[in-house]
NURO-193618 format. One record per residue: residue number from 1; residue in three letters; x, y, z of N, C-alpha, C, O, CB in turn. Coordinates in nm, 3 decimals. Glycine has a CB too. Layout:
# residues N
NUM;ALA;X;Y;Z;X;Y;Z;X;Y;Z;X;Y;Z;X;Y;Z
...
This chain:
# residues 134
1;UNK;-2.945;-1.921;-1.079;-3.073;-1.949;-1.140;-3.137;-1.820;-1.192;-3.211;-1.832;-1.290;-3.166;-2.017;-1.039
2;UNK;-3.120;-1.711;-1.144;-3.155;-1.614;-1.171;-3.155;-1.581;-1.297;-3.247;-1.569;-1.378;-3.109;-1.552;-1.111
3;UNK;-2.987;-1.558;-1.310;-2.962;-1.481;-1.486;-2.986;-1.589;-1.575;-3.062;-1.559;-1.667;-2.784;-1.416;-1.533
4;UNK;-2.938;-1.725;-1.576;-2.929;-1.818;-1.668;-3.077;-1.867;-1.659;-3.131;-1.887;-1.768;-2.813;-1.923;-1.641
5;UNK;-3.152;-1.889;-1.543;-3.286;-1.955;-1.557;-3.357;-1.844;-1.564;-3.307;-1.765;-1.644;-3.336;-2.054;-1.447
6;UNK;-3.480;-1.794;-1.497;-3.535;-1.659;-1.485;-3.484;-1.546;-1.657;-3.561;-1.529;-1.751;-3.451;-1.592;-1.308
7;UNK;-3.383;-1.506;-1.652;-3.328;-1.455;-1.735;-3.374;-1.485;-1.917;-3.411;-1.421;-2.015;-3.204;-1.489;-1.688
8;UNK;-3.339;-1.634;-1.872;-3.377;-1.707;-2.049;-3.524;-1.720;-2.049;-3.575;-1.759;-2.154;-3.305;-1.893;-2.089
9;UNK;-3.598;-1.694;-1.952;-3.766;-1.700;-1.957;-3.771;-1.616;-2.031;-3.798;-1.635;-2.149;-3.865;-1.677;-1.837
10;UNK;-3.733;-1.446;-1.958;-3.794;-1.308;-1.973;-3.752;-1.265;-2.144;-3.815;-1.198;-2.225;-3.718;-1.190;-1.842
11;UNK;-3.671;-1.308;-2.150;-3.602;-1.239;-2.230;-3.648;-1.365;-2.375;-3.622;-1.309;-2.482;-3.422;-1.212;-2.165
12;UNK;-3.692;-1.475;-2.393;-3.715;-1.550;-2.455;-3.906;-1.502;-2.470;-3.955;-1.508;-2.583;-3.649;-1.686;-2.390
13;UNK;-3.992;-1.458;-2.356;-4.114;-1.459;-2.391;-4.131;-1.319;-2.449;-4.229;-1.299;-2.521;-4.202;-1.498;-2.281
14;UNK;-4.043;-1.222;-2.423;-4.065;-1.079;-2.465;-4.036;-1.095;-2.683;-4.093;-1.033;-2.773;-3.908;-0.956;-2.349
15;UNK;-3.924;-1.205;-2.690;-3.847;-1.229;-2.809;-3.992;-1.291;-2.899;-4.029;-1.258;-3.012;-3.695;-1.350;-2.780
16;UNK;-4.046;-1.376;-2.817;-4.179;-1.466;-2.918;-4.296;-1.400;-2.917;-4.394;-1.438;-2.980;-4.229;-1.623;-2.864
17;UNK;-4.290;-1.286;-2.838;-4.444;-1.195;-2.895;-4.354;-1.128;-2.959;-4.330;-1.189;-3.063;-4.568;-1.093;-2.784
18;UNK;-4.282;-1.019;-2.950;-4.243;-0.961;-3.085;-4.265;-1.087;-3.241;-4.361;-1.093;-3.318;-4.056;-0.912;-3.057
19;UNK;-4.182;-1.143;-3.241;-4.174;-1.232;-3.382;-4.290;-1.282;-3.370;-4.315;-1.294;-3.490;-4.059;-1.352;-3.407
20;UNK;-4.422;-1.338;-3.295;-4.506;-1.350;-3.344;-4.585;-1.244;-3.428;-4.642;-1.291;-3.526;-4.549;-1.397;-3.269
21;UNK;-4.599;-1.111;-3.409;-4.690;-1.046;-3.468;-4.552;-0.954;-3.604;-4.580;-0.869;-3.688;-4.796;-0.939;-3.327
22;UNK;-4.438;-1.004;-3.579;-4.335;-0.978;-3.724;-4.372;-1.102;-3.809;-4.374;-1.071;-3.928;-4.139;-0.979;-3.691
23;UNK;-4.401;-1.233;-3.788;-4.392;-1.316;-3.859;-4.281;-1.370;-3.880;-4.234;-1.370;-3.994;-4.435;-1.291;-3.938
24;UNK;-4.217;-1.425;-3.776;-4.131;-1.538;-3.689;-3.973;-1.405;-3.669;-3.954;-1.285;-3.648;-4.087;-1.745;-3.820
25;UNK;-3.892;-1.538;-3.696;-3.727;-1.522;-3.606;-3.655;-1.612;-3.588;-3.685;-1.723;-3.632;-3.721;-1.484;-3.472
26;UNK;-3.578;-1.599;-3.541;-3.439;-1.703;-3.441;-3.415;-1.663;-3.353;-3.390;-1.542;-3.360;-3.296;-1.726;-3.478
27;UNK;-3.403;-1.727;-3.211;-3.405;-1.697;-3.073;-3.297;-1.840;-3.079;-3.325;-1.949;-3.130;-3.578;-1.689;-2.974
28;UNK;-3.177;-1.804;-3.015;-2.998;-1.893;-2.935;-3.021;-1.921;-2.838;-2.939;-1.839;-2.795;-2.848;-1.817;-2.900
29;UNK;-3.062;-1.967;-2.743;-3.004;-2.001;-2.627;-2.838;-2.047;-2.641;-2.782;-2.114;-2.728;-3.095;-2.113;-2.571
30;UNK;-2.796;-1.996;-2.542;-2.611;-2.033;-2.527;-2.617;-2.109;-2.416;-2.656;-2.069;-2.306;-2.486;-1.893;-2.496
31;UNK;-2.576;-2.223;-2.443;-2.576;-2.281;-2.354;-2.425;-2.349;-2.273;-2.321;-2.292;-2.307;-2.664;-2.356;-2.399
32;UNK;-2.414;-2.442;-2.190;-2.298;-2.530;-2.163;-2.299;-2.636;-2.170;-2.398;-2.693;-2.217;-2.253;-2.527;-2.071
33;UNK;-2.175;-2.716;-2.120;-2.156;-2.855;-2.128;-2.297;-2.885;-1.959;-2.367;-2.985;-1.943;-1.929;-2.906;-2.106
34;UNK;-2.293;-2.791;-1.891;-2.377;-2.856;-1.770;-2.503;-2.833;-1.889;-2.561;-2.937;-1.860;-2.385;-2.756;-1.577
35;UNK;-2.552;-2.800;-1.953;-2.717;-2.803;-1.979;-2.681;-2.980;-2.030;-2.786;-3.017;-2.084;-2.805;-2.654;-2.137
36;UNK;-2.645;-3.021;-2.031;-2.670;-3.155;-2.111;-2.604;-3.254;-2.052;-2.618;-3.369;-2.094;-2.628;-3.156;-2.255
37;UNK;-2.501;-3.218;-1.919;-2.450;-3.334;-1.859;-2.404;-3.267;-1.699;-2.405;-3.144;-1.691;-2.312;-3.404;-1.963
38;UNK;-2.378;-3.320;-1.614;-2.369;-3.296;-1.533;-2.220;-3.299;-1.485;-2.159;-3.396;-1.530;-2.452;-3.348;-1.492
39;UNK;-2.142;-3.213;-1.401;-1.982;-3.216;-1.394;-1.976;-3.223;-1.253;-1.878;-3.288;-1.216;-1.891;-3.083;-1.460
40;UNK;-2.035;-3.187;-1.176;-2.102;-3.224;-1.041;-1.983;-3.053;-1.011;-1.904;-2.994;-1.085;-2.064;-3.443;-0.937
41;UNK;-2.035;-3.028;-0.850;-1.983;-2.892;-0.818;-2.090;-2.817;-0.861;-2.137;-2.781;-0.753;-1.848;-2.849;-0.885
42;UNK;-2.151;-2.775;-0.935;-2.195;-2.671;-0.963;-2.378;-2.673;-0.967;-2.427;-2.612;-1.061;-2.119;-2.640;-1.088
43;UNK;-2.443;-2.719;-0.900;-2.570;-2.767;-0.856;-2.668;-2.627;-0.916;-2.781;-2.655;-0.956;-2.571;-2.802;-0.668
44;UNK;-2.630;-2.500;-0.921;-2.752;-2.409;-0.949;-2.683;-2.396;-1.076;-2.759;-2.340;-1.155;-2.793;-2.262;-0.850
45;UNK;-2.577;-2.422;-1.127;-2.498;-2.365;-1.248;-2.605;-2.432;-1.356;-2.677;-2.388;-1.446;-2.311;-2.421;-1.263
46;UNK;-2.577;-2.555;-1.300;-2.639;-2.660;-1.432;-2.798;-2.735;-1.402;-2.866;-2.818;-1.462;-2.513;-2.812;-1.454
47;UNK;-2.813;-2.656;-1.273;-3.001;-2.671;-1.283;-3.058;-2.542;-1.394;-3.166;-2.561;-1.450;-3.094;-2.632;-1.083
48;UNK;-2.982;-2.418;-1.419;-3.055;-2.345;-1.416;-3.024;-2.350;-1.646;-3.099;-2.317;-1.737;-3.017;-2.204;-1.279
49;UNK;-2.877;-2.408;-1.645;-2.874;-2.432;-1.750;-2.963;-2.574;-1.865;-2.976;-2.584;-1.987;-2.753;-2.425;-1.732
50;UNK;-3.009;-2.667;-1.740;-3.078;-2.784;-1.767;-3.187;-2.722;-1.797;-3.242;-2.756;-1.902;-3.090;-2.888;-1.667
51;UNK;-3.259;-2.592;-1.696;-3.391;-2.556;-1.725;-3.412;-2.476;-1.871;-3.514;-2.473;-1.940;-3.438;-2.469;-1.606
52;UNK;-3.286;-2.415;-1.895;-3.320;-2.269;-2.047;-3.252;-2.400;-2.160;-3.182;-2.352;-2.249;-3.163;-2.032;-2.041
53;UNK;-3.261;-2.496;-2.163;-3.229;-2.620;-2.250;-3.394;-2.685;-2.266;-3.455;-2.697;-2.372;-3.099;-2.741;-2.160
54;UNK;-3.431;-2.711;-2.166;-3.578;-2.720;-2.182;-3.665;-2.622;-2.223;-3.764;-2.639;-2.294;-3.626;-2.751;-2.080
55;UNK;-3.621;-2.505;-2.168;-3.750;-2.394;-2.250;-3.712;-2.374;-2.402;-3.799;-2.365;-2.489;-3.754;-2.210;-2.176
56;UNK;-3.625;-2.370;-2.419;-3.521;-2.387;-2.596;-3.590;-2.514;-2.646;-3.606;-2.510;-2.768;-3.297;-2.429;-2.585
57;UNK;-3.646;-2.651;-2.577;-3.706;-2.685;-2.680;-3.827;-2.681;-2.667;-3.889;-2.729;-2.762;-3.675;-2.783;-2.722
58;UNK;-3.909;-2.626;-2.552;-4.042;-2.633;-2.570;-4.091;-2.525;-2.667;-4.187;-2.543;-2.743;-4.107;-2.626;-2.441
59;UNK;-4.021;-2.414;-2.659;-4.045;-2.301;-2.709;-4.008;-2.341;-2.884;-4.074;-2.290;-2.975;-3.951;-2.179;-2.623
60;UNK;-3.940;-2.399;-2.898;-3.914;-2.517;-3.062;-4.027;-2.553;-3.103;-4.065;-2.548;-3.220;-3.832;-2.678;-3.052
61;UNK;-4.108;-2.604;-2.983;-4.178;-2.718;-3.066;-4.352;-2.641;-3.045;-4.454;-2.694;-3.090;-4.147;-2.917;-2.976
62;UNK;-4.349;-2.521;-2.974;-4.491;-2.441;-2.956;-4.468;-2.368;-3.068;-4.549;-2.378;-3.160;-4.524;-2.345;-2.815
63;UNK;-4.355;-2.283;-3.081;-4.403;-2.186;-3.160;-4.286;-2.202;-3.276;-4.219;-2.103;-3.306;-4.421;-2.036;-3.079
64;UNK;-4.266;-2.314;-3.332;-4.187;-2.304;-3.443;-4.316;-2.308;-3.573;-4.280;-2.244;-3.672;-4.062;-2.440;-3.442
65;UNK;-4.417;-2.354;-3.582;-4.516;-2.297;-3.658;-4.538;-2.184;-3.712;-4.584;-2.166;-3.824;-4.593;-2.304;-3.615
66;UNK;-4.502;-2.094;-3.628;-4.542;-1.944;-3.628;-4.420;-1.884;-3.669;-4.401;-1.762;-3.667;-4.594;-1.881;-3.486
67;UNK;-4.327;-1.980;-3.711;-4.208;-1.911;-3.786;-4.068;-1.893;-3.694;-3.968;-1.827;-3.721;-4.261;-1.756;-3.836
68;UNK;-4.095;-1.972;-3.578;-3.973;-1.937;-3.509;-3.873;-2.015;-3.449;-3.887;-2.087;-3.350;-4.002;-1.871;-3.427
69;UNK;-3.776;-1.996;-3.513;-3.694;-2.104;-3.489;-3.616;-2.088;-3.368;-3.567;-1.978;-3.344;-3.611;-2.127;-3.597
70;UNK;-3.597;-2.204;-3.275;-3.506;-2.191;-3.162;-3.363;-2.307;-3.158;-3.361;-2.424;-3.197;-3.608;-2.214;-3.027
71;UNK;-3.290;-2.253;-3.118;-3.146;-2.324;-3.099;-3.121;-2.312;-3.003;-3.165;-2.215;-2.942;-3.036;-2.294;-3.161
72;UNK;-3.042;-2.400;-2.947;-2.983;-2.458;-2.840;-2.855;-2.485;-2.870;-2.829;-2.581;-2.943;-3.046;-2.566;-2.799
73;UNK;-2.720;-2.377;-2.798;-2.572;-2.402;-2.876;-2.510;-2.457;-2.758;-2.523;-2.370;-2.671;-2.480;-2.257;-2.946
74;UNK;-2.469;-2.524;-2.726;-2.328;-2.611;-2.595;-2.200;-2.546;-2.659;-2.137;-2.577;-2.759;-2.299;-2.844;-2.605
75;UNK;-2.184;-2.455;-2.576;-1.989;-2.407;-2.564;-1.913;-2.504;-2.507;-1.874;-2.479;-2.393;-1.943;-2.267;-2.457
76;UNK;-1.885;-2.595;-2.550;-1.759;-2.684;-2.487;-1.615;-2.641;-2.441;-1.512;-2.700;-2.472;-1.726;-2.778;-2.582
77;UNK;-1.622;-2.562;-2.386;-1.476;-2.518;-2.407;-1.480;-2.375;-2.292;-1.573;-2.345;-2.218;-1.439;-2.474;-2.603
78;UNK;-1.342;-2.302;-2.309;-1.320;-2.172;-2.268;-1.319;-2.096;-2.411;-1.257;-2.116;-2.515;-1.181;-2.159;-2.177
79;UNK;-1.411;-2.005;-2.374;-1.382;-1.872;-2.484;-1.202;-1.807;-2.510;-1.116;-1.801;-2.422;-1.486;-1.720;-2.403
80;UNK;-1.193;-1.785;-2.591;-1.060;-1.717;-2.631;-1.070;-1.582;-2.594;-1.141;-1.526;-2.678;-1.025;-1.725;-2.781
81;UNK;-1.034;-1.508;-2.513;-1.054;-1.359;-2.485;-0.944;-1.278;-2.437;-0.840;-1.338;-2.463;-1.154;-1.343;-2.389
82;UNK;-0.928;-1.208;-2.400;-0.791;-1.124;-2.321;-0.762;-1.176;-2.212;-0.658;-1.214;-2.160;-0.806;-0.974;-2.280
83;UNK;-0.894;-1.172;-2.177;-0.928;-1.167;-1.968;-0.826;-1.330;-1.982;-0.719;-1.355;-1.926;-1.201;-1.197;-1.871
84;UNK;-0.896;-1.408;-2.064;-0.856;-1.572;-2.018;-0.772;-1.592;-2.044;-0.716;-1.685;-1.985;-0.909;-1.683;-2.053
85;UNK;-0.690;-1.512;-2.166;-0.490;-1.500;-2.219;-0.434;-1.503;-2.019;-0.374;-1.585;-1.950;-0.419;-1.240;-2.349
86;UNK;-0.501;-1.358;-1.991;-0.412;-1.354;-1.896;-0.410;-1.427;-1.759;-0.321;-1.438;-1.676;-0.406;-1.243;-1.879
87;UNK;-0.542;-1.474;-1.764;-0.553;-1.578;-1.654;-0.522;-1.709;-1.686;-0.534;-1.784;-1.589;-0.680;-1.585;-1.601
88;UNK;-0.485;-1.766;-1.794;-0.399;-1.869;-1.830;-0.288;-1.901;-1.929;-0.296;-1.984;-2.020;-0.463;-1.937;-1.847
89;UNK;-0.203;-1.839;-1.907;-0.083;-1.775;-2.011;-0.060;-1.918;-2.067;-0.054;-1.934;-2.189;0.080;-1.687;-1.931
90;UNK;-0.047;-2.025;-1.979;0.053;-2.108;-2.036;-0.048;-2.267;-2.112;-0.020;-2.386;-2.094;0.179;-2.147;-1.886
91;UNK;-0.177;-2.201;-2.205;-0.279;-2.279;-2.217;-0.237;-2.218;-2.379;-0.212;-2.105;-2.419;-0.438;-2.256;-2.120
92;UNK;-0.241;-2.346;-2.444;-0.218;-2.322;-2.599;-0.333;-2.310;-2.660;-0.438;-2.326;-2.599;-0.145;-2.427;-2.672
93;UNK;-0.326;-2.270;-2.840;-0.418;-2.190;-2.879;-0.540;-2.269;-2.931;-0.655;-2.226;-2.943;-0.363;-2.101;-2.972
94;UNK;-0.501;-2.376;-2.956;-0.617;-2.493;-2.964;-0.703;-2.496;-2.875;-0.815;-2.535;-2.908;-0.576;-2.621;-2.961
95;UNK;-0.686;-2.471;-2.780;-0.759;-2.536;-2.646;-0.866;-2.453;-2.622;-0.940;-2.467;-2.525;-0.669;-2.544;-2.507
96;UNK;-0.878;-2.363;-2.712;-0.975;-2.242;-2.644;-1.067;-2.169;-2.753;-1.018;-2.102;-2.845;-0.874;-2.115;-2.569
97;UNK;-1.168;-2.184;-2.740;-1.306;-2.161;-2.826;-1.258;-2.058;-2.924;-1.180;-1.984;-2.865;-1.449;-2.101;-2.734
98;UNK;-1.273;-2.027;-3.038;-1.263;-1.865;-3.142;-1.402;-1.824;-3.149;-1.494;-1.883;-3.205;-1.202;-1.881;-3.331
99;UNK;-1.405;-1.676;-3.061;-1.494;-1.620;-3.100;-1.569;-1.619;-3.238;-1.685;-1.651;-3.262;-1.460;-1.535;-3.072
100;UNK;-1.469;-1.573;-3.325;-1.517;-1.540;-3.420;-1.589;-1.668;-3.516;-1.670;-1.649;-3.607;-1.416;-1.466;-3.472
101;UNK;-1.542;-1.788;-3.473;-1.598;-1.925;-3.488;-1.760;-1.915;-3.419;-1.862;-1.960;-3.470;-1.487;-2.045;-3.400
102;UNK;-1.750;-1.849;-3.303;-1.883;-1.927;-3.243;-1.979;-1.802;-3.304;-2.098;-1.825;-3.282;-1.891;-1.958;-3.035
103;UNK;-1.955;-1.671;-3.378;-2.032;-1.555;-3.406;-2.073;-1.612;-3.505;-2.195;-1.629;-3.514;-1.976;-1.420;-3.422
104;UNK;-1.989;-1.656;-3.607;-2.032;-1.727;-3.746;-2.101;-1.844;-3.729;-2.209;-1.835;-3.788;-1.918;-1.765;-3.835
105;UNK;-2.088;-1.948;-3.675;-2.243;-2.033;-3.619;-2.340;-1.987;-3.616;-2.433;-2.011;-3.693;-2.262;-2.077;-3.498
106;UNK;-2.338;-1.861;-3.468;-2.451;-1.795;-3.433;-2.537;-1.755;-3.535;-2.658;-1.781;-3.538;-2.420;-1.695;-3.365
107;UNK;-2.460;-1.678;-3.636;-2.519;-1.579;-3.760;-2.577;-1.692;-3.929;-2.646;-1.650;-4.021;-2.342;-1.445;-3.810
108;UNK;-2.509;-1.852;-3.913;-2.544;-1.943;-3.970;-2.723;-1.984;-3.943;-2.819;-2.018;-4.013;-2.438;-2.039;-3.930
109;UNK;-2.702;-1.964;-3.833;-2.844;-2.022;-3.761;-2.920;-1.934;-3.739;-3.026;-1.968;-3.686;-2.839;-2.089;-3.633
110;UNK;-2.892;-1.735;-3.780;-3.010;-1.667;-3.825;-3.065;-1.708;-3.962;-3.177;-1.747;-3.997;-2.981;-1.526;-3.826
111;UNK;-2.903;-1.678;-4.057;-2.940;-1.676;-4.180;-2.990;-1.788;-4.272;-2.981;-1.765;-4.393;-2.852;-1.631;-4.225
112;UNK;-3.054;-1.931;-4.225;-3.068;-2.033;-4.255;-3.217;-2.008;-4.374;-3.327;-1.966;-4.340;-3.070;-2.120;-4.118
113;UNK;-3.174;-2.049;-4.515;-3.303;-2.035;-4.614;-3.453;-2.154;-4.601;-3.576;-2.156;-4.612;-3.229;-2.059;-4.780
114;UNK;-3.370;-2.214;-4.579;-3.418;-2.356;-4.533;-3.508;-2.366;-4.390;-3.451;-2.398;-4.286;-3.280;-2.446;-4.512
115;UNK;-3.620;-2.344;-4.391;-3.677;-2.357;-4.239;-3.745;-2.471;-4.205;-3.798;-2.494;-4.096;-3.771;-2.253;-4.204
116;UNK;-3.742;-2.568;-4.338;-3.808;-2.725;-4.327;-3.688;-2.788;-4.229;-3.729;-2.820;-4.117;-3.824;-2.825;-4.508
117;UNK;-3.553;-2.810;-4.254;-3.482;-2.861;-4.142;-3.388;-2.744;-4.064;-3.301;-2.676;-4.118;-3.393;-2.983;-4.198
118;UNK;-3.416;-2.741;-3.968;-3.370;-2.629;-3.902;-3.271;-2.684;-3.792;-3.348;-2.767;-3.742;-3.489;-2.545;-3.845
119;UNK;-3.156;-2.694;-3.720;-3.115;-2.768;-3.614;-3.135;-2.737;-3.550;-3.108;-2.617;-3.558;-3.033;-2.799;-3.588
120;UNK;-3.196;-2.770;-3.419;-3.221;-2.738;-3.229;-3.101;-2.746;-3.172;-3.091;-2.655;-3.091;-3.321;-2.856;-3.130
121;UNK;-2.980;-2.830;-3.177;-2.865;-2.848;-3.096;-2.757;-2.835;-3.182;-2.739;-2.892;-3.290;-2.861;-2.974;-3.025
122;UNK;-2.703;-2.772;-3.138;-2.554;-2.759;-3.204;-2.403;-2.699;-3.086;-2.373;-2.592;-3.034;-2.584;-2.624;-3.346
123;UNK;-2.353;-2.819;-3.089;-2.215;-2.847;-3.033;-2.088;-2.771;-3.071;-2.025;-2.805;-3.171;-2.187;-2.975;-3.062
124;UNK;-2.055;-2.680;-3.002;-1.884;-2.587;-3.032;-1.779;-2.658;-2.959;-1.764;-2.639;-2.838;-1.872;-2.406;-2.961
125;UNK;-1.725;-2.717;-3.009;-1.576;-2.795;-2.881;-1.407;-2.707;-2.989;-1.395;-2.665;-3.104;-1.567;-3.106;-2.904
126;UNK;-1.337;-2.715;-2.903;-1.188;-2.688;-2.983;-1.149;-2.809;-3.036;-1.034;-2.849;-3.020;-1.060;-2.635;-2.889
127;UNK;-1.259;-2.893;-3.118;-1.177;-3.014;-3.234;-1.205;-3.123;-3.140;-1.243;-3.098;-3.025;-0.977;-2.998;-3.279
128;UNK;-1.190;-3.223;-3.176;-1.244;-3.396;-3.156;-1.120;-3.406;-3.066;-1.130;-3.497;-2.984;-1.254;-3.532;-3.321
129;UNK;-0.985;-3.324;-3.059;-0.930;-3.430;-2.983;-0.905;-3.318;-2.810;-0.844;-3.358;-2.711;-0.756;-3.507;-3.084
130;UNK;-0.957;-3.211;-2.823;-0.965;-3.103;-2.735;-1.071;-3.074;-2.690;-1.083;-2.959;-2.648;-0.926;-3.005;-2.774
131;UNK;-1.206;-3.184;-2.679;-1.319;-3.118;-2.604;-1.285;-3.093;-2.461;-1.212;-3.176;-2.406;-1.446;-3.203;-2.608
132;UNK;-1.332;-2.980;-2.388;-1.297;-2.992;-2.268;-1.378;-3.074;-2.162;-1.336;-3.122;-2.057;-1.283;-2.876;-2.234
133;UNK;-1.519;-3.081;-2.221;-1.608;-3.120;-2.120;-1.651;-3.248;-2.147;-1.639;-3.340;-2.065;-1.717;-3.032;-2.105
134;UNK;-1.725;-3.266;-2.307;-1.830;-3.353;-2.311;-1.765;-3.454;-2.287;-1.820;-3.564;-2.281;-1.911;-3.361;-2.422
């Protein structure tokens, strides 16, 4: 609860006074498959991810006036990384999130011209037939 709850407060209220007195922004929350469903096992994992899913949209709907847009992203999946090559050698290449996929989202949802429709939720899975979670 700490880093994921506590964490997405501090670091989310320090983010909306700056851009309030810049004249807005984009603030991500990263989220998981627990902010939006429950997998059971993991009781502080996905309280604390249920809670920075709720401040992602309250913080949407207070201060998107003031120019600031908030998102809410669900990683469905395992990241593709070294560490996880080697802790699961024998897991094929589909199965596992591309960074460079989820950076280009990320950087979609700064650079958006359009601030009349803006998306709050947006879903990363490895393809319709490889979600891991939802």
């Amino acid at each position: 609860m700490g880093v994921n709850g506590r964490g997405a407060f501090v670091c989310s209220r320090e983010a909306v006074d700056d851009m309030r007195t810049t004249g807005g922004g984009t603030i991500i929350f990263t989220g998981a498959t627990s902010a939006v469903r429950s997998l059971g096992g993991t009781i502080g994992f996905t309280a604390a991810k249920f809670a920075a899913r709720g401040m992602a949209m309250d913080i949407a709907q207070e201060f998107g006036p003031d120019g600031i847009h908030v998102a809410h992203v669900v990683l469905d999946g395992q990241i593709d990384t070294p560490d996880r090559r080697v802790r699961s050698e024998d897991r094929d290449d589909e199965t596992l999130l591309d960074p460079d996929a989820i950076a280009d989202t990320y950087w979609h949802l700064v650079e958006q011209d359009d601030h009349s429709t803006q998306p709050f939720e947006v879903q990363i899975t490895n393809g319709p037939q490889n979600t891991e979670f939802m």
